[in-house]
C-alpha positions in Angstrom: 230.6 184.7 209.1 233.9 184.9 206.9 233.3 181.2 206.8 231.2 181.9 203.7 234.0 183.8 201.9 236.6 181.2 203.1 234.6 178.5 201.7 233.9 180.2 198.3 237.7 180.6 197.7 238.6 177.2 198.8 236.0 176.1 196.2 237.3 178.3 193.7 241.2 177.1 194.0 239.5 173.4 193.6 237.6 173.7 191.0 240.8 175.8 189.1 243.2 172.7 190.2 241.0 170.2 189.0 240.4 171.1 185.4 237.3 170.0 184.6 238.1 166.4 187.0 235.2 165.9 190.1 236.8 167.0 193.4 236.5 164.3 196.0 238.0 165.5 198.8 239.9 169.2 200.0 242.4 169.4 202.8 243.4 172.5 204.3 245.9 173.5 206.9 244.0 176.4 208.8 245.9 178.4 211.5 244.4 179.1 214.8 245.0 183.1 214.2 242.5 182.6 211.2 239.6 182.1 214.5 238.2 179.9 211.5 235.1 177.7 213.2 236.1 174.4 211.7 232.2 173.1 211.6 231.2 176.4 209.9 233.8 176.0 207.6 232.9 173.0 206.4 229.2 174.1 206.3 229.8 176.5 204.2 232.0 174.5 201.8 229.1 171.8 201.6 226.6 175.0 200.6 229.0 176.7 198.1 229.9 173.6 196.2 226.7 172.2 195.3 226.3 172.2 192.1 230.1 172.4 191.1 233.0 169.8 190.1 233.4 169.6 194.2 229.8 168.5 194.9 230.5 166.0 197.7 233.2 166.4 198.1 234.9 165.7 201.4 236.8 168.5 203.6 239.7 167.7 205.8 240.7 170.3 208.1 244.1 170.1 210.4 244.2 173.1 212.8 248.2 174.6 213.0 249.1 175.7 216.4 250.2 179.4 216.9 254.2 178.9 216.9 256.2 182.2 218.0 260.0 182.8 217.2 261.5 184.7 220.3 264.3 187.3 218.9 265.7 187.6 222.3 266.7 183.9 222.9 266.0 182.8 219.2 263.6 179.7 220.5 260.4 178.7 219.0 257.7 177.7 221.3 253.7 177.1 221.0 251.5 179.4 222.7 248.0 179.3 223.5 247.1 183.0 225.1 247.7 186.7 224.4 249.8 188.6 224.8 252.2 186.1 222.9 255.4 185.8 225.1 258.4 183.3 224.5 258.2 179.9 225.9 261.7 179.8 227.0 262.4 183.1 228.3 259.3 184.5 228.7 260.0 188.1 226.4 257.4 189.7 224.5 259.4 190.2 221.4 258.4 187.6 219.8 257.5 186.9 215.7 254.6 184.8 214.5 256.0 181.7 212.9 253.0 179.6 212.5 249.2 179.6 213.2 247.8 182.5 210.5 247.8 180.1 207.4 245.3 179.0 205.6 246.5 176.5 203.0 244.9 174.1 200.3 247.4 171.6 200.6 246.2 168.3 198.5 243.1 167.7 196.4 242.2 164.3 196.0 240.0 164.1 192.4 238.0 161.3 190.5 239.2 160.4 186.7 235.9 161.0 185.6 235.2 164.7 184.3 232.2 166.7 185.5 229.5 165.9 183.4 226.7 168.5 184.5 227.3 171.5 186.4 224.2 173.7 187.8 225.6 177.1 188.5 
């Protein structure tokens, strides 16, 4: 379950971010390629920040679409299945624009400081 790991390193960035400030809620912008199991995910976050700055915090998760850039036509099209093929034209040579990121991209944090912290 890399879940775990994910969750331990979304924590950490928090925690870093908010200098010493409680963390109220992450979002993260996880790409399908990640094959991240959004209810795991968030599991694990509730599990590896107790007892931290992020402690209830909520966790917002928006899934990004795989998104492939053909180099035969140049298009950009959304696929679903493998092998990846272009939209447009249908060829196989095609580059991975979007869908493998993962991405803390806002915290949302209290003006009170952490007072107690087990860990």
């Amino acid at each position: 379950m890399h879940e775990l790991a994910l969750a331990e390193a979304v924590v950490a960035i928090a925690l870093q971010h908010a200098r010493g400030k409680r963390v109220a809620r992450v979002e993260l912008e996880v790409g399908r390629l990640r094959q991240v199991v959004p209810s795991s995910l968030a599991f694990s976050f509730e599990l590896v920040a107790q007892g931290t700055g992020a402690d209830g915090a909520e966790l917002g998760i928006e899934e990004i679409p795989v998104r492939v850039a053909c180099r035969a036509c140049e298009a950009e099209s959304e696929v679903d299945v493998f092998p990846f093929a272009c939209g447009r034209c249908g060829a196989l040579d095609v580059e991975v624009a979007a869908g493998d990121e993962l991405h803390v991209v806002a915290l949302e944090l209290e003006d009170a400081p952490v007072t107690a912290v087990r860990r």
